[in-house]
N, C-alpha and C positions, 0 to 999 in steps of 0.2 A: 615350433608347430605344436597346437594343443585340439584336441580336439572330446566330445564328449562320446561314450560309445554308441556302437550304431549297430541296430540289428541287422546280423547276415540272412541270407535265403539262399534257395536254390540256386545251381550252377549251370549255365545254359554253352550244352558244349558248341563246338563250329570246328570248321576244318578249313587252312586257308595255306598257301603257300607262299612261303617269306620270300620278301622282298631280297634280290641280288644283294649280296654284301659291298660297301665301297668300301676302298684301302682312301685314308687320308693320314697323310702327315699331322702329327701336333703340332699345333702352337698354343701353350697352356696358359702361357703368364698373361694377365686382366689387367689389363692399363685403360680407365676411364676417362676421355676426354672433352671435359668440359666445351661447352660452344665456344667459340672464338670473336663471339660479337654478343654485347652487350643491348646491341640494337634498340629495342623500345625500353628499355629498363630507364628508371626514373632517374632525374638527376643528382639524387643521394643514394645511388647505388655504391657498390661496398669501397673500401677503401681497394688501393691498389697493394699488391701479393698476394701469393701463393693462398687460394683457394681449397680446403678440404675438409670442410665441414659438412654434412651429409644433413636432410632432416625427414624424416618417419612420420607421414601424416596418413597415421593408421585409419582406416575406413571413411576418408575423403571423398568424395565426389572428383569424377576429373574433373569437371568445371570448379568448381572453388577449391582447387590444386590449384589447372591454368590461372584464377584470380590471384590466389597467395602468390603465386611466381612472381605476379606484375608488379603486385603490390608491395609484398613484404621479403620474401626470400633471395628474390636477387638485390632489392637492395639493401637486405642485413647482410649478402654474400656470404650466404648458404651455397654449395657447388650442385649439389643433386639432390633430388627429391625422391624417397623411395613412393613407391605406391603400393595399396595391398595389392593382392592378387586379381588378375583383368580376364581371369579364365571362366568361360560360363560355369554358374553353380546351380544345385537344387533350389526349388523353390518350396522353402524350409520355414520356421516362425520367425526369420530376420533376426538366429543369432551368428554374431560375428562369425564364428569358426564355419560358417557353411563357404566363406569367401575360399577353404582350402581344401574341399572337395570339388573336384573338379567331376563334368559331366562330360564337355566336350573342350577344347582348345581355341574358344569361338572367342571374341576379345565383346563378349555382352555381358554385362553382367548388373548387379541391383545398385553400383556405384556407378554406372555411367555406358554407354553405346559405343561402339568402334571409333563413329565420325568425334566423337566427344572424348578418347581415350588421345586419337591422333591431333583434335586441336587443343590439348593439353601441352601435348609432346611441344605441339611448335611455338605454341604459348611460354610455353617456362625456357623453351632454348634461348628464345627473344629474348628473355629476359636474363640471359645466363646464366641457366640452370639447367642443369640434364636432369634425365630421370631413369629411377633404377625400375626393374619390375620386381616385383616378390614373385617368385615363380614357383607352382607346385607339378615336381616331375616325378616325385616318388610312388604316388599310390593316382588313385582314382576313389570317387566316391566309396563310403559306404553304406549308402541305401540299395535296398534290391532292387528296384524299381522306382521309376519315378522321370519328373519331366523339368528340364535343365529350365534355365530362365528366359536362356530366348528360346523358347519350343521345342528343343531338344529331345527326342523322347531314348530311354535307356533303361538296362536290365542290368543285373550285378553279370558282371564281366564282359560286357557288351554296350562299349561305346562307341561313338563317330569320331572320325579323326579328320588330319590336314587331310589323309590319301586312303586309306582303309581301314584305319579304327583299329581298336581293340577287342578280341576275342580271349576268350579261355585260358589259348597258349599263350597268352602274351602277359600273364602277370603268373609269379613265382609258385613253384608248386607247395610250398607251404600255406595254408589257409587256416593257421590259426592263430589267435594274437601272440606276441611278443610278451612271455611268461621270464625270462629272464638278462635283463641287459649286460651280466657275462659272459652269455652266448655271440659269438660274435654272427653264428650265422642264423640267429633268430632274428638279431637287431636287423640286418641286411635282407633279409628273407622273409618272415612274417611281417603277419600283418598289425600295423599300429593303431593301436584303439580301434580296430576295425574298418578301417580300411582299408581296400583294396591292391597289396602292393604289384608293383609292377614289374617285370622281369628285365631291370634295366642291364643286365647282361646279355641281351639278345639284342643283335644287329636292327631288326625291325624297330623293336621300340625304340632305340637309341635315334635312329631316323626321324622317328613323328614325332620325338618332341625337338628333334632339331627344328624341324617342320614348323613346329608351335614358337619357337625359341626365333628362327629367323624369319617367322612374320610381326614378331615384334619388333627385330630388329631392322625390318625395312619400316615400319610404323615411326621409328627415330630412337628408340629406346636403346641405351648407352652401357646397360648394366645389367647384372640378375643376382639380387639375393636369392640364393637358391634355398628353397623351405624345405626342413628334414635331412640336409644332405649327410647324415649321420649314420639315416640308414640305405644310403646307394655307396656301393663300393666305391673306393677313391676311382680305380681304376675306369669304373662305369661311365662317374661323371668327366673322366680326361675323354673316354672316347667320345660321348655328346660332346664335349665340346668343341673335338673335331670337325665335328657336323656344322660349328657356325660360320654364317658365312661374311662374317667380318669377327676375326679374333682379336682383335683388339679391345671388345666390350669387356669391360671390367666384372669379377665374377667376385661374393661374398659369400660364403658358407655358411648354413646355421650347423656345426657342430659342437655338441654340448655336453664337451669331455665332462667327465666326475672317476676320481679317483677306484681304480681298481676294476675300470673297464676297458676292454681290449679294443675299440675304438676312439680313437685321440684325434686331436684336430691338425697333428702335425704332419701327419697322412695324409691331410687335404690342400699341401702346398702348395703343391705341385701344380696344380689345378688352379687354383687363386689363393686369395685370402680367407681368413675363418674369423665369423665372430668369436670373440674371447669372452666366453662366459666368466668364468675364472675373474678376470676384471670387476664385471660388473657387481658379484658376491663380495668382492672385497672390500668395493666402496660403500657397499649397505654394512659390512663390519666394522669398515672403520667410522663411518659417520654416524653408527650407532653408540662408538667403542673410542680407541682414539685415534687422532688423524696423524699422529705422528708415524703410523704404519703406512704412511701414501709415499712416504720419501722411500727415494732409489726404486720407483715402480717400474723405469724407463730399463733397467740392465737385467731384471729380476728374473731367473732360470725360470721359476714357475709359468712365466707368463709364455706367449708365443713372440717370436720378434714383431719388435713394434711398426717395423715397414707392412709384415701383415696382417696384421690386426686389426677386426672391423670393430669399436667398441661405444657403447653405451651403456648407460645409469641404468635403463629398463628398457622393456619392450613388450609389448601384446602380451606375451607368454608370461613374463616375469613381475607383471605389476598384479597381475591374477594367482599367481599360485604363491606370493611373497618371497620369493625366491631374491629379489633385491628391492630396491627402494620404489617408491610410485610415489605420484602424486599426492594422495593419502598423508605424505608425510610431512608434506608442508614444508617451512624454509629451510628441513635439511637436505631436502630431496633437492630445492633449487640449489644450495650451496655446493651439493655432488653436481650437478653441472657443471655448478662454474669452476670446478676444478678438473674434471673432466675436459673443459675447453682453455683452461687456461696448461695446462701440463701436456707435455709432449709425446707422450706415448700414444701409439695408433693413430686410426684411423676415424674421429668420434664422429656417430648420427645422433642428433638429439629427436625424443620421440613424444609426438604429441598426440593423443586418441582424445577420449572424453570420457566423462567421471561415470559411473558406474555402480550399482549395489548388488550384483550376484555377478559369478564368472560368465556365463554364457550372455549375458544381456546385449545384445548389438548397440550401432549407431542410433541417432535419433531418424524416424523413417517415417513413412507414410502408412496409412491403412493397408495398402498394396504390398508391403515390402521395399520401397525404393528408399533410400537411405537420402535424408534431406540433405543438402549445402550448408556447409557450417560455417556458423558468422560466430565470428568471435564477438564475446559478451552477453551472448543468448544461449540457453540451453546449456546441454549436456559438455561442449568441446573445452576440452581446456586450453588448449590454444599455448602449453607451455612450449613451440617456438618462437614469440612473442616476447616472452620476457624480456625483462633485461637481464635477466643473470646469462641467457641462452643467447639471445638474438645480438646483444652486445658485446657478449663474449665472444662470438664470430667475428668479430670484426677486430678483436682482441686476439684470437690466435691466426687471424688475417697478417697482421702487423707483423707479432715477432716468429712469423716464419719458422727455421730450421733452428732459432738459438738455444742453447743449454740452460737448464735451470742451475741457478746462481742463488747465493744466499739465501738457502734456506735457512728457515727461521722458525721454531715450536715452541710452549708451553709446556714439552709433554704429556699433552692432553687434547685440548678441543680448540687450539690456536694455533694455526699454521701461517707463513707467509715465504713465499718465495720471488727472484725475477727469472724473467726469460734472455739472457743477454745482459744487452743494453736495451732492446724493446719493447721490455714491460715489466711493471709486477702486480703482483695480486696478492690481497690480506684475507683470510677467510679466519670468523669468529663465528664457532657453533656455540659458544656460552650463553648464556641469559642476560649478560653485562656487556657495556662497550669496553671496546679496547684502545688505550691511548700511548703508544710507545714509538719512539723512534726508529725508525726501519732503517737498513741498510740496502741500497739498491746500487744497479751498474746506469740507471736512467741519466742523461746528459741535464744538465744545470737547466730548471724552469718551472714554469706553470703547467699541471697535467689536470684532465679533467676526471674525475670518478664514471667510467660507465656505466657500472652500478645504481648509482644513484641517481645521474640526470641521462640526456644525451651522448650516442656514442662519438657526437661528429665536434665540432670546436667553439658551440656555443655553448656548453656548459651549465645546463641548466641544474647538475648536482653539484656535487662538493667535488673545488677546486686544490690541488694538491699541490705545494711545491718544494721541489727539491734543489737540496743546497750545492755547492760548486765541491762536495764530497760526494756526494750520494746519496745523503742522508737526507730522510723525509720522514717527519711528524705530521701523523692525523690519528686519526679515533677511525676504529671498523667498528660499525653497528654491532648493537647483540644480535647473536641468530643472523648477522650480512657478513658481508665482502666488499671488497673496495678493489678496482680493478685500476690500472694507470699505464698507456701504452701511448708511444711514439707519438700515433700519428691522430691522438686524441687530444689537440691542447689548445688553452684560447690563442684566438687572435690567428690562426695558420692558416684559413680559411679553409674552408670543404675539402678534402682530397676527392682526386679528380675518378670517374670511373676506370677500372679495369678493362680492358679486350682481352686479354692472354689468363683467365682463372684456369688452373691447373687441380688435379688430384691426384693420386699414388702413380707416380711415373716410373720406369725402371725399365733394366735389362733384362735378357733371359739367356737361357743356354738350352737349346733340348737337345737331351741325351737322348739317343738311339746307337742300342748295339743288337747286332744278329747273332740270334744265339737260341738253338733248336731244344725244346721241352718235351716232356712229355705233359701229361693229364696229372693236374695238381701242383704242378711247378711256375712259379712265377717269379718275374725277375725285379729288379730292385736296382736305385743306384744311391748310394751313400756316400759321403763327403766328410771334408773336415769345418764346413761349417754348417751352423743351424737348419741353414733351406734345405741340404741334403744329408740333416739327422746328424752331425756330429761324431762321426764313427760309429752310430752308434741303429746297430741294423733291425734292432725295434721300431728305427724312426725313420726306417731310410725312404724315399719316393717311390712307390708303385709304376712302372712303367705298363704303358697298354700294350695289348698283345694286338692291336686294330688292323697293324700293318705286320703282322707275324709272318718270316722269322726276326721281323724286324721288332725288336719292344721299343716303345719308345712316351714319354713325355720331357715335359717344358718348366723350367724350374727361373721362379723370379729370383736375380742376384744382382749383387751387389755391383755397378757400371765400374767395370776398369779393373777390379779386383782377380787374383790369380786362385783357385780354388783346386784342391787334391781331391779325387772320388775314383771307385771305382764302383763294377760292378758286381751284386752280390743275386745267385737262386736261391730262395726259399721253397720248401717244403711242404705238401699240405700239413702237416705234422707241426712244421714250425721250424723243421730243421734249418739251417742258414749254411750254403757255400761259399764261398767266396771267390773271384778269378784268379788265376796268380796273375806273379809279374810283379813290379813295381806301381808304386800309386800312379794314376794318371792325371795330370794338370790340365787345364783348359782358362785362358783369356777370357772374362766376360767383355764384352764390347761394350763399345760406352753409350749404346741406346740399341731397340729392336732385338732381334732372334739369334742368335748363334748356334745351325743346325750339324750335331754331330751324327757322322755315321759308323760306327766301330764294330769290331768283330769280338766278341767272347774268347777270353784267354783261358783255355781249358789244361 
């Protein structure tokens, strides 16, 4: 989330009284499930497996979303569509960032109407494709005044809500901006670029944007990239999420660890997945640098585990402040895709906005503000889900599924090539010259098609590859291309047939709840011996909510079937760490759904 600053005004007080607190159970772990019918989708829709490629069509219209669904994303077998944010905004000079000031929680906004949000939704499911929302929970507007888009009228601190709005009390008592990102309770507490933050520690507000959160989820909406979640305590957004009333919607984090700051994204486990920034930096250093730094990214301590990890090349935030690759940079920015899609680590959204010459500049729009339908080949859109390094590449890590990378292969430089398995490989050449050398693969004896270069489906309209009854396959990778070769891409096999069962990040959970009485400052934690519950290591350990207090409790995604050690540890406001005694505790993950603990604190 980026925004430009905003002048503040005056403080309009009110007096209201909070709404009853409800006690709910966790369920934390985000399992997004794709439609289960392919229904109107065309009949070159995606090949058949395992679905999980995401795609980010930043400041789209629903309507030419619902279009792309029918047309192109379900049958490149894309799984989900994120959207920007569907929340009414100021009516501002039509630059992008206004879509993340929110006025009211109304589903109008300069990209499209409620009825036109909801026949998107059934639009792209048709077509088998869910959709996420980009949701902004953390702050509210920062204009003093001013009139939302659909007539909303509002004052600085003083919004309309699902049930009673926002007042005074209901955003954080700090009211200045965020002076330093080592402060853990300034990031959490003040206000970002001037916005309004919200006191997502209070029972009330956590309610109304449940409120906001599950009328999108009666709407059809399957997910929420949550925008800023860096600055709402982990614990804040476990208890929203309490509030929804289908937990099973898949949840993405935008948090944007950097070195040497006391919020980290591994804090947000518990609760879902986290964009990995971290990721995306490295693939702008190494496709800047050399690529032979991309091997063993799948095990790499640095990174988050790769079951949670939301990742892409760029996005909105990061193609504007060059923080990694964009557009801008031409075929190495497509080549970071297509390895991106073709390597097994995470969870990858490929992200498509339109071209651009200052940070603030919005969509292509009308006089009014309304942000036009974007056709690709006109105007500003770039349309990079479309490619084929991206749209074919789907269809590429459609194919080989779960397998391991196998035979890699480098230059010690700017020549990479690896497989996935036995179903597939991929050559990528950032040099200026072609590359002609015989590759080592685990690919089964035959004719493979290049995706890259023609069609992804069996006619073949690029360069045909074959491999010998070793594995061994000779061709040339473009200068500056790639050359992609998978299963179920070969002449003569004819069409593979549509999917009904596309899938996304599936998994178990366990939620820990133990009882166990604090005082004011103290918070409890539960730590483990593997990664989802910090490693031992109680820097890292899960935030459990206090929602159902003396009960603390949240929901941690793990591993189906696997046996894990954890116990429970109290932190300090100070920082202090206790720990319970007794012996480590073990717990069974099940091999699908929730496994709810209730335990008592071994004092």
């Amino acid at each position: 989330m980026r925004t430009t600053t905003i002048p503040r005004g005056r403080r309009h007080p009110a007096r209201r009284a909070l709404a009853a607190l409800v006690g709910a159970a966790l369920a934390l772990a985000g399992t997004l499930v794709v439609a289960t019918s392919l229904g109107a989708a065309p009949a070159t829709a995606a090949p058949p497996g395992t679905r999980n490629v995401g795609v980010n069509l930043f400041q789209w219209t629903w309507n030419a979303i619902a279009d792309e669904c029918t047309t192109h994303l379900g049958p490149d077998g894309y799984a989900w569509v994120q959207t920007s944010p569907p929340n009414e905004h100021p009516v501002l000079g039509g630059q992008w960032w206004t879509s993340y000031q929110p006025v009211s929680y109304k589903v109008e906004s300069k990209l499209g109407t409620r009825a036109e949000y909801k026949a998107m939704i059934d639009a792209c499911r048709d077509a088998g494709v869910d959709v996420i929302a980009d949701v902004v929970v953390n702050h509210m507007s920062g204009q003093t005044s001013g009139t939302g888009w659909a007539g909303t009228t509002f004052t600085e601190e003083r919004y309309p809500g699902p049930e009673g709005g926002y007042g005074p009390q209901d955003f954080h008592a700090c009211r200045s901006n965020i002076a330093s990102y080592t402060d853990r309770y300034q990031v959490q507490n003040c206000r970002l670029v001037g916005l309004q933050d919200l006191d997502t520690g209070a029972q009330y507000v956590r309610e109304e944007i449940g409120r906001y959160l599950n009328d999108l989820i009666a709407l059809g909406v399957r997910g929420f990239r949550v925008d800023a979640a860096k600055h709402i305590a982990a614990a804040d957004l476990a208890a929203i999420k309490a509030q929804l009333s289908d937990q099973s919607v898949y949840i993405v984090q935008e948090v944007i660890g950097a070195a040497g700051e006391p919020v980290q994204p591994s804090e947000y486990l518990g609760v879902g997945d986290s964009h990995e920034f971290a990721y995306a930096r490295h693939l702008k250093s190494a496709f800047t640098g050399s690529l032979t730094s991309l091997n063993g990214l799948t095990g790499a301590s640095w990174l988050l585990p790769s079951a949670q990890a939301g990742v892409f090349v760029d996005n909105h935030d990061t193609e504007r402040n060059g923080e990694t690759l964009s557009y801008k940079n031409g075929s190495t920015y497509r080549l970071a895709n297509v390895f991106m899609l073709a390597h097994p680590y995470g969870w990858p959204t490929v992200y498509s906005g339109y071209a651009f010459s200052n940070h603030d500049a919005g969509a292509p729009q009308t006089g009014s503000g309304e942000v036009l339908d974007a056709v690709c080949g006109q105007g500003a859109w770039t349309c990079a889900h479309r490619w084929n390094e991206t749209a074919h590449m789907v269809g590429f890590r459609d194919a080989v599924g779960t397998t391991s990378v196998v035979h890699w292969w480098d230059n010690g430089y700017d020549q990479i090539a690896f497989g996935r398995g036995d179903k597939g490989f991929v050559a990528i050449n950032r040099s200026g010259n072609p590359l002609t050398r015989t590759f080592t693969t685990s690919l089964p004896a035959g004719s493979y098609c290049d995706v890259i270069s023609g069609s992804a489906g069996s006619s073949c309209s690029g360069t045909t590859v074959t491999v010998g009854s070793s594995g061994a396959a000779t061709f040339t990778v473009p200068a500056n291309g790639a050359v992609a070769l998978h299963v179920e891409a070969r002449p003569g096999t004819g069409t593979p047939s549509p999917t009904a069962t596309p899938t996304v990040p599936t998994s178990a959970a366990v939620s820990f709840g133990v009882n166990a009485t604090t005082v004011w400052g103290q918070n409890v934690f539960v730590v483990g011996d593997v990664a989802a519950l910090g490693g031992w290591d109680p820097a890292k350990a899960v935030p459990l909510s206090s929602a159902t207090y003396p009960v603390w409790r949240a929901s941690v995604t793990l591993t189906p079937g696997s046996t894990v050690a954890y116990k429970y540890v109290r932190k300090e406001a100070n920082g202090s760490v206790t720990w319970e005694t007794g012996a480590d505790r073990t717990v069974t993950v099940p091999a699908s759904g929730t496994l709810t603990l209730t335990e008592s604190w071994r004092w």
